[in-house]
C-alpha positions as CSV (number, residue, x, y, z in Angstrom):
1,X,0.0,0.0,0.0
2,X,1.3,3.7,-1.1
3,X,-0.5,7.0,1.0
4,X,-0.5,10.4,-0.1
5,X,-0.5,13.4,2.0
6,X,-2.7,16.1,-0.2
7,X,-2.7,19.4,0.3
8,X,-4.0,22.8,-2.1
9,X,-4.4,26.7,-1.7
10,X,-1.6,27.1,0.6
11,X,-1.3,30.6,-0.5
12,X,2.1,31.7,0.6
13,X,2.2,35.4,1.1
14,X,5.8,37.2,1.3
15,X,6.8,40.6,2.5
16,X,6.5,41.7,-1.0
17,X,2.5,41.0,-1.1
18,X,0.7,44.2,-0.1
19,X,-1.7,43.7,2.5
20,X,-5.4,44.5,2.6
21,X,-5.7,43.9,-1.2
22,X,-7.9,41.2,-0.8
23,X,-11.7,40.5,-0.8
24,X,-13.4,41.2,2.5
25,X,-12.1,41.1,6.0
26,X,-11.7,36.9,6.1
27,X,-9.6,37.1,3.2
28,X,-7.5,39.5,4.5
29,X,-7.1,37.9,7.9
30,X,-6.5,34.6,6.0
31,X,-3.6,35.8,4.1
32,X,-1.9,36.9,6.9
33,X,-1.9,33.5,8.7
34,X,-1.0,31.7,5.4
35,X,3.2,30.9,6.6
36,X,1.9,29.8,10.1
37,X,-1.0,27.7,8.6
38,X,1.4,26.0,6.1
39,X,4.3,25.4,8.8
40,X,1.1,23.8,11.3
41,X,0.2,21.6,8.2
42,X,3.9,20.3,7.4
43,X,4.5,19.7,11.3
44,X,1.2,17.6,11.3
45,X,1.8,15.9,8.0
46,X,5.6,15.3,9.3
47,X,4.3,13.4,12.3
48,X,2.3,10.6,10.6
49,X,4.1,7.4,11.0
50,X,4.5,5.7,8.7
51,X,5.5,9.2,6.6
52,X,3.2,9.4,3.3
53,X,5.2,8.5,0.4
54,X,4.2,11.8,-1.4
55,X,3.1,15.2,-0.7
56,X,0.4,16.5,-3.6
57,X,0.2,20.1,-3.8
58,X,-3.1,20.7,-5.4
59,X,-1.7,25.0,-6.7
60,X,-1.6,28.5,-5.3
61,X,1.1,27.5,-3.7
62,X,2.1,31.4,-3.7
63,X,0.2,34.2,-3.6
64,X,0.8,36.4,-6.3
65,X,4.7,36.0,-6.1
66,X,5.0,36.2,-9.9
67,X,3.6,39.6,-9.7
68,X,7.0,40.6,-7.8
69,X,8.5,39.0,-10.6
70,X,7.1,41.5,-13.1
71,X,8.2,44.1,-11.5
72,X,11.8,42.7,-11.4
73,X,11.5,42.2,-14.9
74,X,9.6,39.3,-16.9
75,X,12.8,37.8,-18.5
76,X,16.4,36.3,-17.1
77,X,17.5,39.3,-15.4
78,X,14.2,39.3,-13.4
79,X,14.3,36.2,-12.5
80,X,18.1,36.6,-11.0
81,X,16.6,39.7,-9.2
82,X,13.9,37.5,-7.8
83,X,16.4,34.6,-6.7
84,X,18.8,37.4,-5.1
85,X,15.9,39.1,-2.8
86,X,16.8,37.9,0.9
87,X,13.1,36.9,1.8
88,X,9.8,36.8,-0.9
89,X,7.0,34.4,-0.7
90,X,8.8,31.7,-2.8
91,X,12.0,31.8,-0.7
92,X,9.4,31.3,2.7
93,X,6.7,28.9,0.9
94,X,10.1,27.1,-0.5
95,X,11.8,26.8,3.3
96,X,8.8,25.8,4.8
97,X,7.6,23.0,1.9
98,X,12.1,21.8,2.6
99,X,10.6,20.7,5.9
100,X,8.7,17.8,4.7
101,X,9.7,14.2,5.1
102,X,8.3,13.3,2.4
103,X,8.7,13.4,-1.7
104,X,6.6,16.2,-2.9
105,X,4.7,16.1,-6.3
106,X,3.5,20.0,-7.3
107,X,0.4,21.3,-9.1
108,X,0.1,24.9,-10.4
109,X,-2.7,27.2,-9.7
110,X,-4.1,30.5,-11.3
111,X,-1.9,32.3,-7.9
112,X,1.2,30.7,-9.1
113,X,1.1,32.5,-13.0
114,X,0.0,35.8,-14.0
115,X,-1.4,36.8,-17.2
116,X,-2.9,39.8,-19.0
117,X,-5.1,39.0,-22.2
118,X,-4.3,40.7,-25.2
119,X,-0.7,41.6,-23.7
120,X,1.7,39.4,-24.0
121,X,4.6,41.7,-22.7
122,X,2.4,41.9,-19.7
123,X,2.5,37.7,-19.2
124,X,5.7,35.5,-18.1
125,X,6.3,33.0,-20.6
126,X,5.6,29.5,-20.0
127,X,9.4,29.0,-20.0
128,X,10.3,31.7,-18.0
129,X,7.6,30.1,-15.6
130,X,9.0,26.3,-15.3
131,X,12.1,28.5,-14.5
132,X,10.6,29.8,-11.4
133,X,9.2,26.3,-10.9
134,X,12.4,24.4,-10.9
135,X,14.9,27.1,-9.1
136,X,12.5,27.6,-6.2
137,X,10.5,24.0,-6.1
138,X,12.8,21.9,-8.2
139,X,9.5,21.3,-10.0
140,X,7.8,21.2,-13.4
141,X,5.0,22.5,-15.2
142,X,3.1,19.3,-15.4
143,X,4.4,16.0,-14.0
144,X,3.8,12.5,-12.4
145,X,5.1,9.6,-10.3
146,X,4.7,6.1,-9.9
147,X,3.9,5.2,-6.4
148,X,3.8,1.1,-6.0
149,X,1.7,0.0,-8.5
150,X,0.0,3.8,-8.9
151,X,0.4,6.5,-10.7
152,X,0.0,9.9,-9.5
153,X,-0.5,12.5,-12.2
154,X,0.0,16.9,-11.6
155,X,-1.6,18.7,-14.5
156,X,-1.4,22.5,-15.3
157,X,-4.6,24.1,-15.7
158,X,-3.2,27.3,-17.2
159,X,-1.3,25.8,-20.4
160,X,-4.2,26.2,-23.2
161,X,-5.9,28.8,-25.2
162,X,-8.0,30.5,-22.2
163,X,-4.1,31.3,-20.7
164,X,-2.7,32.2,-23.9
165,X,-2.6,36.1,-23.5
166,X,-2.8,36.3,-27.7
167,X,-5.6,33.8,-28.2
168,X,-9.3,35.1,-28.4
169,X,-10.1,32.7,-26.1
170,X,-8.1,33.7,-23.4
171,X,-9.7,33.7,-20.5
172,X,-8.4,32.8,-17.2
173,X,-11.4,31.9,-15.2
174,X,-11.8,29.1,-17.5
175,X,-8.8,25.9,-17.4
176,X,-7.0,24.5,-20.4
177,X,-4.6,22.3,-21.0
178,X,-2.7,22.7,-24.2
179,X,-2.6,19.8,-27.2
180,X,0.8,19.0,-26.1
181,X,0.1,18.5,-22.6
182,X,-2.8,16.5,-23.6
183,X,-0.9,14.5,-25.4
184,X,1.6,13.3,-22.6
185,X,-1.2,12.7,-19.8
186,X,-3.0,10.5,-22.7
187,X,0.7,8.7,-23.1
188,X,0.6,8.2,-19.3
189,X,-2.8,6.6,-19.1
190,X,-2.4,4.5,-21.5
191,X,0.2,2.5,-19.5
192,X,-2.6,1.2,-17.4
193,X,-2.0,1.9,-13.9
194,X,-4.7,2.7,-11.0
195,X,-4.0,6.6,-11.7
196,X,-4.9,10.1,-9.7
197,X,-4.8,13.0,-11.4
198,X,-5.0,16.0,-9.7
199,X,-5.4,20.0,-11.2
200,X,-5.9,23.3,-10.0
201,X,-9.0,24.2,-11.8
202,X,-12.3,22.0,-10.9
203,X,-13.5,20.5,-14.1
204,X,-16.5,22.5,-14.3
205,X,-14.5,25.4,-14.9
206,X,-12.5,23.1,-18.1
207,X,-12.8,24.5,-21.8
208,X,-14.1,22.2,-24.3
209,X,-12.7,21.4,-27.8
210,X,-9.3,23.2,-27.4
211,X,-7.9,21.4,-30.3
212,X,-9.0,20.9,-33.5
213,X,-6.4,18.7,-34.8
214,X,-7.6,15.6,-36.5
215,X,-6.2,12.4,-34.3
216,X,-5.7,14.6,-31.5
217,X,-7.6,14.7,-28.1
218,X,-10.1,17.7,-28.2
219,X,-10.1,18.3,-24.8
220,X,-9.2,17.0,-21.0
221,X,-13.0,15.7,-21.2
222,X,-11.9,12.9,-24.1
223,X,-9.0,12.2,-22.9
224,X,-9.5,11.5,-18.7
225,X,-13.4,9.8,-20.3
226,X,-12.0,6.9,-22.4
227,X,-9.4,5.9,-19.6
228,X,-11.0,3.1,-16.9
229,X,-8.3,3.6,-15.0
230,X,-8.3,7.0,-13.8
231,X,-9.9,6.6,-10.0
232,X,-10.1,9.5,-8.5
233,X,-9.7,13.7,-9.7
234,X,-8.4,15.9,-7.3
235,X,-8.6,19.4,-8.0
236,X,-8.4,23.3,-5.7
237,X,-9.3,26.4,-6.5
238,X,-12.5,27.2,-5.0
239,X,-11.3,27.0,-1.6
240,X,-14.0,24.7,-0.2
241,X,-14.7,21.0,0.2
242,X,-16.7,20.0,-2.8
243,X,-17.9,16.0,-4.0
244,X,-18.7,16.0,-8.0
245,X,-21.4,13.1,-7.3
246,X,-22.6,11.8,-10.7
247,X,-20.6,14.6,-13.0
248,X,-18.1,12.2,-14.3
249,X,-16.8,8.6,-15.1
250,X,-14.9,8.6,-11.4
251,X,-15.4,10.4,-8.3
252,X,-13.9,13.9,-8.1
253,X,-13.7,16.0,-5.4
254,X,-12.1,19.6,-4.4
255,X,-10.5,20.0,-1.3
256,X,-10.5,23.4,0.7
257,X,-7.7,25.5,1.5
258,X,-4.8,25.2,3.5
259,X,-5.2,29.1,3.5
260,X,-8.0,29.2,5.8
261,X,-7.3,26.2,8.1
262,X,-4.2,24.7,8.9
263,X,-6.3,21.2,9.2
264,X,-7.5,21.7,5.4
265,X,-5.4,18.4,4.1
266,X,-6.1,14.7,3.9
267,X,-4.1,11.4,4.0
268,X,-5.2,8.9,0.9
269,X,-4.3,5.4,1.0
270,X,-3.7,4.2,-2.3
271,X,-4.3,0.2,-2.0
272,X,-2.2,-2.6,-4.6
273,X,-6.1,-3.6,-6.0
274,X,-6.9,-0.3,-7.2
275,X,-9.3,0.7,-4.3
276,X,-8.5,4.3,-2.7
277,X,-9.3,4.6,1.4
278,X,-9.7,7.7,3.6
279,X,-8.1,7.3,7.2
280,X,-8.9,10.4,8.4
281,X,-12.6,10.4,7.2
282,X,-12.8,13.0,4.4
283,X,-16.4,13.5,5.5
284,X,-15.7,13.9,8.9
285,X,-13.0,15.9,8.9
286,X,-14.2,18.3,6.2
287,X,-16.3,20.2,9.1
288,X,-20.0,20.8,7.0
289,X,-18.0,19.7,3.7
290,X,-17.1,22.9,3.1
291,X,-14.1,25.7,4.2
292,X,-12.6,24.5,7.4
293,X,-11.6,21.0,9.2
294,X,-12.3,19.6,12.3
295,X,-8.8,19.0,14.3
296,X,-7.0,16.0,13.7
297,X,-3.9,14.3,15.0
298,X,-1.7,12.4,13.4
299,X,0.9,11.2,15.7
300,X,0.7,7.3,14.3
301,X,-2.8,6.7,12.6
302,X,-5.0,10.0,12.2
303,X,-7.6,10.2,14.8
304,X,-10.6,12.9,15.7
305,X,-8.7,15.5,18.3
306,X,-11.5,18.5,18.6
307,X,-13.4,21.1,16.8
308,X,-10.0,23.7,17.9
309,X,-6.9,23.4,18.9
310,X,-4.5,26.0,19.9
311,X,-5.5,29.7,18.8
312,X,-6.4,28.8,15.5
313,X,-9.7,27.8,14.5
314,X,-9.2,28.9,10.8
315,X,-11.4,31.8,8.5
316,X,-14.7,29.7,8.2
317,X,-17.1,32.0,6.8
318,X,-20.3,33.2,6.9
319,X,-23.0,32.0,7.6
320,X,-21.2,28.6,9.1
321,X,-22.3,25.5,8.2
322,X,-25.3,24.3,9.9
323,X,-26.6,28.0,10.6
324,X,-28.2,28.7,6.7
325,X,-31.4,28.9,7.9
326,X,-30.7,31.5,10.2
327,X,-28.9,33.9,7.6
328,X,-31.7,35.9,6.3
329,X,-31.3,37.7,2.5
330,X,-33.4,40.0,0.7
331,X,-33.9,39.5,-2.8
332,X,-31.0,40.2,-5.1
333,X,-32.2,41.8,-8.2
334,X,-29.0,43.4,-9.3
335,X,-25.5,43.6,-8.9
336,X,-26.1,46.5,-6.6
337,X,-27.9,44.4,-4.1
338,X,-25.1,41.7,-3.8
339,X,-23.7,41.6,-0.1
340,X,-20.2,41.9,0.5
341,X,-18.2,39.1,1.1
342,X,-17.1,40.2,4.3
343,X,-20.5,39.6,5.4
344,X,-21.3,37.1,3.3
345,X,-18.9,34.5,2.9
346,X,-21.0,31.1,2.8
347,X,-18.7,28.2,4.4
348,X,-20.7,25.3,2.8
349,X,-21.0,25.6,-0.5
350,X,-23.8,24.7,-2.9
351,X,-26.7,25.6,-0.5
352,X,-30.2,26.4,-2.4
353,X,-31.3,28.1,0.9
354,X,-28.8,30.8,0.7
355,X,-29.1,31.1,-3.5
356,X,-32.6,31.6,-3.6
357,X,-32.6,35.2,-3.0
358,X,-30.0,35.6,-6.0
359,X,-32.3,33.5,-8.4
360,X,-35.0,36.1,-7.9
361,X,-33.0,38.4,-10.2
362,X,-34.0,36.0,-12.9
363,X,-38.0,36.3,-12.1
364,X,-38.5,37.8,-15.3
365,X,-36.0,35.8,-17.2
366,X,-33.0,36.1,-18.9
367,X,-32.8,39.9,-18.0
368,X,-29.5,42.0,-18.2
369,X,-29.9,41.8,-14.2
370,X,-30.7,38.2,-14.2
371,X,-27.8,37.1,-16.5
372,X,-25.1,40.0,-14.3
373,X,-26.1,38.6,-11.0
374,X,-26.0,34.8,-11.8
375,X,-22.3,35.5,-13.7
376,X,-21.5,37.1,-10.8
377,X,-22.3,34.8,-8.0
378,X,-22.2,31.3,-10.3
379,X,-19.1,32.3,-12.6
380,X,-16.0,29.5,-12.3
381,X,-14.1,31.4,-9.3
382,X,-12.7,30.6,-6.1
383,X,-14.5,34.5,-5.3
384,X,-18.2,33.5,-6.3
385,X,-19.9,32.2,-3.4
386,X,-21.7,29.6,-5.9
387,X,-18.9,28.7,-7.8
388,X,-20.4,26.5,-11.0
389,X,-22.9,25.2,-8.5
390,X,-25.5,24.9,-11.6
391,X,-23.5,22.1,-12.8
392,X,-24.2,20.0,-9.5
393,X,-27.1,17.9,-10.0
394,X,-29.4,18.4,-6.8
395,X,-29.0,21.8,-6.9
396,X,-29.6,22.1,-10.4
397,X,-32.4,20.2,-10.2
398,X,-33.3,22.3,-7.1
399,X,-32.9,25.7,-8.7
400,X,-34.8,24.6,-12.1
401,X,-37.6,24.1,-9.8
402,X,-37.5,26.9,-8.0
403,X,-38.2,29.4,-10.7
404,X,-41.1,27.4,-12.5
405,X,-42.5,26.8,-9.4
406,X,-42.5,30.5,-8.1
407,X,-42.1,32.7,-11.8
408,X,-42.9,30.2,-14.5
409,X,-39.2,30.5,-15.7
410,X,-37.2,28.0,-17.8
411,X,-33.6,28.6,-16.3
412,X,-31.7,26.6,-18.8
413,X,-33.4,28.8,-21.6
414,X,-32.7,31.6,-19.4
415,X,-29.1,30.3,-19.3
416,X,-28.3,29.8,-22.5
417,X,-29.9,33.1,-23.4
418,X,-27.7,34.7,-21.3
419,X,-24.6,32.9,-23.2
420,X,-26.0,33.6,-26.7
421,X,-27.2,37.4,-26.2
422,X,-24.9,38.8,-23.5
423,X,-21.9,36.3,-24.2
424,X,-21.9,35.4,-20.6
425,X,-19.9,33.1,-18.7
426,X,-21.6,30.6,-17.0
427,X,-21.0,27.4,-16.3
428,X,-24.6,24.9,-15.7
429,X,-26.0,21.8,-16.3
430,X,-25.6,21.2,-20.2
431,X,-24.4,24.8,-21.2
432,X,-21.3,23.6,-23.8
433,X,-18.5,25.7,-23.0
434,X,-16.9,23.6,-19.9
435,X,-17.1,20.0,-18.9
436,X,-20.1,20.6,-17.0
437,X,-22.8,17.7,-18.6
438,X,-26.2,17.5,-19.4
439,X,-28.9,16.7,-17.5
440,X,-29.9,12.8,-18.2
441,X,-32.7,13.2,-20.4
């Protein structure tokens, strides 16, 4: 048996990162914490005994440290500039992640790159990039590793059209992969081995038919679809705790942020049959299955230690889980009316209760209000309270019935109206721009 130690959205902030740039008081607070949250998670992951035999870093391992970079300069000399600073957010994220025990295995998030469409003097190279990579992490873009008879695949979200600052798809909400990265994760596949493949982006948020290549694979949708053996998709990104039951061939799931909770990591037992196993409960530890963990030791097997220990009970948001009922919203009718996330943060994500109010902006169908509010609080972001909850199925379901029942309003027509007419981007249930399916007929 092979175990994995996996952690995402570690968020490193340096010296160099200016505070109180961030989205509401519990981001701010969060990214303060974000060295002493990392260091609490390496100290914990450091005392499981046996050691994991691999540490997955699931992206945004940094905050915004290649923005430093352009300032130093987006080419060699830059880079030597960066590399000579006594103390940035790679050097500490770098000294902390040294700690470890254990092999690590790094994936790259939208934090860890920087990119300005239409500009391409604006965006790092992809070379210049894998430089930073390598010299701080001793990493690369994309990679894998065999661990006993399983492989454990790190894709890069940010290598396709929608990161491509010259493309007219470019796009960074949305993830692609690139034809030649494509290519090599189809190569690794098809050597047949129980795989995980873990990326930054949740697949919801994944760009179909990036290439148009005859013989080639379109997208990350053909290629992960015609393999049996991929058995589990691990992805980050939108900072909370989410199961993708019924989306895909094989279970996915997104794991919240280290950022907000030094407990936010799991072990994964990776067993010779091909069967995966959770020893410290991902449903149990994942407090609501949302932003924050419930305290765990590890000190031998992982067992249940306490809802806090110590001074730091993490940025949970609000309302916490368990207390939607007793968050009250007015209706949302525009963009205007949106709370502020520093008072409306949701910790469990996916909750009809709390997106009622928001649908009522679509009452009258697909309205300039309805389709601004609904890209605002459903676009494919770690910022949008409902990140691309239309493509889960009980709360699409959920939500399609709320507005017949109450306004007589067909929200996939609304939807795609939306899409056609505004050129909105939304991710639901059967909309054809991300790997977000169809409702079963």
């Amino acid at each position: 048996m092979a175990s994995s130690a996996l952690l995402s959205d570690t968020h490193v902030a340096g010296p160099e990162y200016p505070l109180n740039t961030e989205t509401g008081p519990l981001d701010n607070a969060a990214v303060t914490r974000t060295q002493q949250r990392l260091w609490r998670a390496v100290h914990a992951v450091n005392a499981m005994d046996p050691p994991p035999d691999l540490v997955l870093f699931g992206g945004d391992v940094v905050h915004n440290g290649i923005a430093r970079l352009r300032e130093l300069g987006l080419d060699a000399g830059g880079l030597r500039r960066l590399l000579a600073e006594p103390v940035n957010g790679f050097k500490i994220a770098a000294a902390v992640l040294s700690q470890l025990r254990s092999p690590r295995l790094y994936v790259w998030g939208n934090h860890d790159n920087m990119i300005t469409c239409g500009d391409p003097s604006l965006t790092p190279s992809k070379a210049l990039t894998a430089q930073v990579y390598k010299r701080f992490f001793n990493a690369k873009p994309y990679d894998s590793r065999d661990l006993g008879g399983w492989k454990v695949v790190a894709l890069n979200a940010m290598y396709g059209a929608t990161w491509d600052p010259a493309s007219e798809r470019c796009n960074p909400v949305l993830s692609s992969y690139g034809g030649e990265q494509l290519r090599w994760l189809e190569g690794q596949l098809a050597e047949g081995k129980p795989t995980i493949v873990m990326t930054h982006f949740p697949l919801p948020t994944s760009l179909l038919n990036e290439e148009h290549s005859p013989g080639r694979p379109p997208d990350l949708r053909a290629v992960l679809s015609r393999h049996s053996n991929v058995k589990l998709l691990l992805t980050g990104h939108f900072h909370k705790g989410v199961s993708w039951e019924g989306l895909y061939p094989f279970p996915a799931l997104t794991l919240p942020a280290v950022r907000y909770n030094p407990q936010n990591f799991f072990l994964l037992d990776l067993h010779p049959n091909g069967s995966i196993e959770w020893p410290d409960s991902l449903a149990a530890k994942n407090r609501g299955g949302a932003r924050c963990s419930n305290w765990w030791r590890y000190d031998g097997r992982p067992r249940y230690a306490g809802e806090v220990e110590g001074r730091d009970g993490g940025d949970c948001g609000v309302p916490a889980a368990g207390k939607e009922a007793q968050f009250e919203l007015q209706p949302v009718l525009n963009t205007s009316l949106i709370p502020p996330l520093d008072r409306f943060n949701p910790e469990r994500s996916c909750q009809l209760a709390l997106a009622g109010p928001f649908l009522e902006a679509c009452a009258d169908g697909p309205t300039g209000d309805c389709c601004d509010v609904v890209a605002d609080q459903f676009r494919p972001s770690s910022s949008a309270p409902f990140a691309t909850c239309l493509c889960q199925p009980s709360f699409w379901q959920g939500a399609v019935e709320y507005l017949q029942e109450k306004h007589g309003v067909d929200l996939a027509a609304a939807m795609h109206s939306c899409i056609a007419e505004r050129r909105t981007i939304i991710a639901f249930r059967g909309g054809g721009l991300t790997w977000c399916p169809a409702a079963p007929a």
